[in-house]
Structures are given as structure tokens and as C-alpha cells.
FIMAR-657822 format. One record per residue (C-alpha): residue number from 1; residue in one letter; chain; x, y, z. Coordinates in steps of 0.1 Angstrom, whole numbers, plus 5000, padded with zeros to 4 digits. Example, Ala and Ser with C-alpha at 12.3 -4.5 7.8 and 13.67 -1.06 7.14 Angstrom:
+-----+----+----+------+------+------+
:   i : aa : ch :   c1 :   c2 :   c3 :
+-----+----+----+------+------+------+
:   1 :  A :  A : 5123 : 4955 : 5078 :
:   2 :  S :  A : 5137 : 4989 : 5071 :
+-----+----+----+------+------+------+
//
This chain:
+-----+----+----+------+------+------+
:   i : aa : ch :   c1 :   c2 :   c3 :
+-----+----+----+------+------+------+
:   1 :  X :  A : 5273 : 5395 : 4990 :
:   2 :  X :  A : 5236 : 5396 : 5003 :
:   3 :  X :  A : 5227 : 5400 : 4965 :
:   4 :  X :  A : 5244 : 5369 : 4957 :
:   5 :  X :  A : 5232 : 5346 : 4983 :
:   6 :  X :  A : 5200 : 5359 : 4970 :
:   7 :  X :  A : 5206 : 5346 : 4928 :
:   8 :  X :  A : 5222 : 5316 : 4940 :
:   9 :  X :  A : 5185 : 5311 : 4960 :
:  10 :  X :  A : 5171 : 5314 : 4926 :
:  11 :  X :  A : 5190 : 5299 : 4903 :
:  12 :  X :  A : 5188 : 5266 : 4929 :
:  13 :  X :  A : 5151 : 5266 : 4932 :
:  14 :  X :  A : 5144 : 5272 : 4893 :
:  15 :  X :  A : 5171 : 5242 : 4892 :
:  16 :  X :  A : 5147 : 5221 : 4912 :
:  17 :  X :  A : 5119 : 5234 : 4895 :
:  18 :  X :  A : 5133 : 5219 : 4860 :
:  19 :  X :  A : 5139 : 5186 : 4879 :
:  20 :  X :  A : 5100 : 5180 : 4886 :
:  21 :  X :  A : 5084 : 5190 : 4851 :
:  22 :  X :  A : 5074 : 5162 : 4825 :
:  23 :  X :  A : 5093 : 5151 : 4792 :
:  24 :  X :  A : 5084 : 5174 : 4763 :
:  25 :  X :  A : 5076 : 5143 : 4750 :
:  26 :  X :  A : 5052 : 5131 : 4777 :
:  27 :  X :  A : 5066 : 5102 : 4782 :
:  28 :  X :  A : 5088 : 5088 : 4813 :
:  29 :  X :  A : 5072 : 5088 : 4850 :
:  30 :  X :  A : 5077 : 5113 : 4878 :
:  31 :  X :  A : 5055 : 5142 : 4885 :
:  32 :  X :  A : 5033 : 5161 : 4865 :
:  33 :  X :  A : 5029 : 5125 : 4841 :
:  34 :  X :  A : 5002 : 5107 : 4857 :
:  35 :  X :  A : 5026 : 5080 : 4860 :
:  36 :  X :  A : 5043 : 5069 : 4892 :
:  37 :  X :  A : 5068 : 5044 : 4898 :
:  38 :  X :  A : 5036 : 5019 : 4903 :
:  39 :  X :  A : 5027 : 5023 : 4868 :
:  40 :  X :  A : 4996 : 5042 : 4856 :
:  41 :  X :  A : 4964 : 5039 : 4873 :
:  42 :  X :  A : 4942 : 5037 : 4846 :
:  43 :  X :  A : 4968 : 5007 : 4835 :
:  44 :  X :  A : 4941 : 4975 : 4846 :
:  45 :  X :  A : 4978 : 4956 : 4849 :
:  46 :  X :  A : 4995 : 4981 : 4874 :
:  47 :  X :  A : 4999 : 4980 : 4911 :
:  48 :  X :  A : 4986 : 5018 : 4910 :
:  49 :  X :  A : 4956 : 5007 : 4897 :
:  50 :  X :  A : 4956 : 4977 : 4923 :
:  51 :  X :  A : 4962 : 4999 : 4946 :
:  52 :  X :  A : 4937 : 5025 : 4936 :
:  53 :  X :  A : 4908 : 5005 : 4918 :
:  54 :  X :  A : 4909 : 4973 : 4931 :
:  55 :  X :  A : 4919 : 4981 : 4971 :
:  56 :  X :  A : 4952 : 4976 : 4989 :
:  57 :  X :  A : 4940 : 4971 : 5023 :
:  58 :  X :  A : 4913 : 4963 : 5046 :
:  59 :  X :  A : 4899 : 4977 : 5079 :
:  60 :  X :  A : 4893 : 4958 : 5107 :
:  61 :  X :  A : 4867 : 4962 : 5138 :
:  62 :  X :  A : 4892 : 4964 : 5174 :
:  63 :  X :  A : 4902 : 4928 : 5185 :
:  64 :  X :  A : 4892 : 4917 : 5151 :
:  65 :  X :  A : 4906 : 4895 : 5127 :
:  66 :  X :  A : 4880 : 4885 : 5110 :
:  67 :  X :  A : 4870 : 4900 : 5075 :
:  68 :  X :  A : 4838 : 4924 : 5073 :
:  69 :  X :  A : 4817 : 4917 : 5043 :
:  70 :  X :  A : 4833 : 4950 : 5026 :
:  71 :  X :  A : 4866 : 4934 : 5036 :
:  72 :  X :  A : 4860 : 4902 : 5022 :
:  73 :  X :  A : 4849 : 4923 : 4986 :
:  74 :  X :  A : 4879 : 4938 : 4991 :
:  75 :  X :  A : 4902 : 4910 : 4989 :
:  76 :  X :  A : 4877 : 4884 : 4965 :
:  77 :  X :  A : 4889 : 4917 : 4939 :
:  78 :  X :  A : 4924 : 4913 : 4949 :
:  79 :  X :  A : 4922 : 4879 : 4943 :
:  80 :  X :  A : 4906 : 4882 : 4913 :
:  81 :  X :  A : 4933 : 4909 : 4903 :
:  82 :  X :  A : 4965 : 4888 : 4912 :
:  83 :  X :  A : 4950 : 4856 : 4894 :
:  84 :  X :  A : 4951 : 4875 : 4861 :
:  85 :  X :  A : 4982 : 4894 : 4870 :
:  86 :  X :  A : 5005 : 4864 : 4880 :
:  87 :  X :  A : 5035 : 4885 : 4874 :
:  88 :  X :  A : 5033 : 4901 : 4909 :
:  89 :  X :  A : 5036 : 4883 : 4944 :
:  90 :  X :  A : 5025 : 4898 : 4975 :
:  91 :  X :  A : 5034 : 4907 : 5011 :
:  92 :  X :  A : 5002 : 4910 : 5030 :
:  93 :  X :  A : 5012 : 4930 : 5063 :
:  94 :  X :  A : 4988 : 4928 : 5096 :
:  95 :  X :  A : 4984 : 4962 : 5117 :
:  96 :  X :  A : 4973 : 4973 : 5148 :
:  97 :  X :  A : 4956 : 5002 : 5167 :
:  98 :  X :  A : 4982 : 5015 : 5195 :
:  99 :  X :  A : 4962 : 5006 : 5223 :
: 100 :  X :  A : 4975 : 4973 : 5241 :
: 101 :  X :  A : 5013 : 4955 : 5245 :
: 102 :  X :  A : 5035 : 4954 : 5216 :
: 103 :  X :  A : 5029 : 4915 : 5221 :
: 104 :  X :  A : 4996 : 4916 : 5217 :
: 105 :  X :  A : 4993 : 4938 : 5187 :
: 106 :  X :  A : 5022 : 4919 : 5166 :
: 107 :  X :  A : 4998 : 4885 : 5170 :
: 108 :  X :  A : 4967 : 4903 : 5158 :
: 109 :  X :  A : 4986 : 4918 : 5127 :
: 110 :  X :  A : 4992 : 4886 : 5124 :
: 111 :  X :  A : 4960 : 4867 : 5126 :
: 112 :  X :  A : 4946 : 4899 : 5103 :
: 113 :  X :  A : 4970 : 4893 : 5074 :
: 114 :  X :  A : 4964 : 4853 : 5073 :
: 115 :  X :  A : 4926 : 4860 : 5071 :
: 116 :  X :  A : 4935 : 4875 : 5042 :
: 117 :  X :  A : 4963 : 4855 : 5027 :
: 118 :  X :  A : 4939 : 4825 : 5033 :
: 119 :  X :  A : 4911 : 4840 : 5011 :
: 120 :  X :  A : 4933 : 4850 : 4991 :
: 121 :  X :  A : 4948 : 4814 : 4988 :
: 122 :  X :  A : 4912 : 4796 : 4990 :
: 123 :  X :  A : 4904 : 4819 : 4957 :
: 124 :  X :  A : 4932 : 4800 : 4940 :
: 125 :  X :  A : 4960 : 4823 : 4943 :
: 126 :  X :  A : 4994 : 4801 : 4946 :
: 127 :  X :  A : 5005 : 4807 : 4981 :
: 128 :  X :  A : 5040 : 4805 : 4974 :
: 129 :  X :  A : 5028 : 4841 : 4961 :
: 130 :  X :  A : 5013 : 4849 : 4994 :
: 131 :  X :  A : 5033 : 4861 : 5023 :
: 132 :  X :  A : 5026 : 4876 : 5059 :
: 133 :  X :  A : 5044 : 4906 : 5078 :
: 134 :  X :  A : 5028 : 4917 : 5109 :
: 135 :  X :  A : 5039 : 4954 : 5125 :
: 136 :  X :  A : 5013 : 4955 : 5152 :
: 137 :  X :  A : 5010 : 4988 : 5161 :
: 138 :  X :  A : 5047 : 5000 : 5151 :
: 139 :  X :  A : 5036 : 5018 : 5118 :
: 140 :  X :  A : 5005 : 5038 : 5121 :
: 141 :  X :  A : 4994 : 5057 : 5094 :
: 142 :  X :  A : 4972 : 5081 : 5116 :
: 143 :  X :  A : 4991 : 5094 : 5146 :
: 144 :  X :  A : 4960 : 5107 : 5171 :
: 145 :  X :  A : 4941 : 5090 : 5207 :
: 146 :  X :  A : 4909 : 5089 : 5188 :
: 147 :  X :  A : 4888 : 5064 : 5172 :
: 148 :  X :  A : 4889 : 5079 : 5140 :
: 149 :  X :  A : 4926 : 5075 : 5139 :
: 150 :  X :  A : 4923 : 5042 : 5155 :
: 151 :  X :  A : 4903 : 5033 : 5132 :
: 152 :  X :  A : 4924 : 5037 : 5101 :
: 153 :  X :  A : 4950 : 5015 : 5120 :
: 154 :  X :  A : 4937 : 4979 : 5123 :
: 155 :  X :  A : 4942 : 4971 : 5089 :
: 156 :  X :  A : 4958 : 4947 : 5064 :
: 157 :  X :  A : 4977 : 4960 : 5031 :
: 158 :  X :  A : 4986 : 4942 : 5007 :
: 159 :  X :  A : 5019 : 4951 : 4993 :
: 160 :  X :  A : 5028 : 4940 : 4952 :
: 161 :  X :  A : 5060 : 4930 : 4938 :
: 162 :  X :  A : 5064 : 4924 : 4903 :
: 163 :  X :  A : 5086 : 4896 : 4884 :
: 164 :  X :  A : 5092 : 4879 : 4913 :
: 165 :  X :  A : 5066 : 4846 : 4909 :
: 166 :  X :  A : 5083 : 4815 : 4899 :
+-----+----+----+------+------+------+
//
């Protein structure tokens, strides 16, 4: 019986195994193709390229939601990106650090992601392609009390859709 459990164990993970390798062929998308569900990054038309090349989100100094010069580069490249690209619209979502109320930090994502929707908009980008989300602090992406962490929370990203712009 032991010896059983044991090839089943096997058989399952070589299963699994089969699941995650390429097409023969190279093509499709998936793991061990290069090419994600985003597209291809070295694809200049691809939200994996946006989101790799050009930048999908800013930082932000605490309290802040005004743009840093590397911030406003940041976004003059998204706009540059989603005026050639007009196939995609964008959610731009506002974050926060967790220190401070919930209040608090849901009105600074905010203020963060329409400093960038209004570059963004004052590039030329239609802003019925523009909208705002703000999280505050409910979805870190670095879990620590440290400014490093911190840090890596007070941030905008924005976040493509494609086919959707009328």
C-alpha cells in the first residue's frame, strides 16, 4: 500500500510537471515561453513591456502626493506609451504606507493617483481612459515596520486594460 501511495506521488507530480513545459512548437504563453498573459516584454505594444520598460508605478515621499522628478519621468513615459497604445485604458490606484487611520491613508491614495491621472491627462491622454482606485494602506506589497518596506508602499500603479477605449 505504502508503495503505491508512493507512484501515485509520482505519477501526480510528473503530471504537473507536463502541465508547466512550453509547446514543442514554442508557441502559446505560460511558463518556460517568455510570454505571460501580459504579452511579451520585448513586445513595445504589451502591458509587460509597460509594465517592465516603460514603469507601472511611482514612489512617493510620506505625506506626499506630489510627483518627484523620477516620478514625473515615470509617468511623461506612460503617457507617452498609452498615447500610442490607445487600445488600453487604465486604472491608476493610490497607496499608502500603514502608518496612520484607514481614513487618512484612503484620501492620500487618492490625492497620489490624481497627480498622476492629471499628468497623465494634461499629456493628452483622453480621460475617459483614466480612472482612480485608492486602497490606502489595505494592499501593501512589503509587509515589515521599516522604512524600507514603507517605502515601497506610498505608491501609485498604474493598472492596463486592453480593448476597452471607446
Amino acid at each position: 500500500m505504502k508503495h503505491l501511495s508512493k507512484v501515485a506521488l509520482v505519477v501526480a507530480g510528473l503530471a504537473l510537471a507536463a502541465c508547466s513545459q512550453p509547446h514543442l512548437d514554442g508557441s502559446g504563453t505560460g511558463p518556460g515561453t517568455g510570454v505571460g498573459e501580459n504579452g511579451n516584454p520585448s513586445d513595445p505594444t504589451s502591458v509587460a513591456y509597460f509594465n517592465e520598460t516603460i514603469g507601472d508605478r511611482v514612489l512617493f515621499e510620506v505625506d506626499q502626493s506630489t510627483l518627484s522628478e523620477q516620478g514625473r519621468l515615470v509617468v511623461l513615459a506612460q503617457a507617452n506609451w498609452l498615447l500610442a497604445n490607445t487600445d488600453y485604458t487604465a486604472v491608476i490606484e493610490g497607496h499608502a504606507d500603514e502608518q496612520g487611520t484607514r481614513e487618512y491613508n484612503l484620501a492620500l491614495g487618492a490625492r497620489r493617483a490624481a497627480s498622476v491621472q492629471e499628468l497623465l491627462v494634461s499629456q493628452g491622454v483622453a480621460a475617459n481612459r483614466l480612472s482612480t482606485v485608492s486602497y490606502g494602506k489595505e494592499r501593501p506589497i512589503e509587509v515589515c515596520s521599516q522604512e524600507a518596506c514603507y517605502a515601497q508602499n506610498r505608491r501609485s500603479v498604474t493598472v492596463l486594460t486592453a480593448g476597452l477605449s471607446g
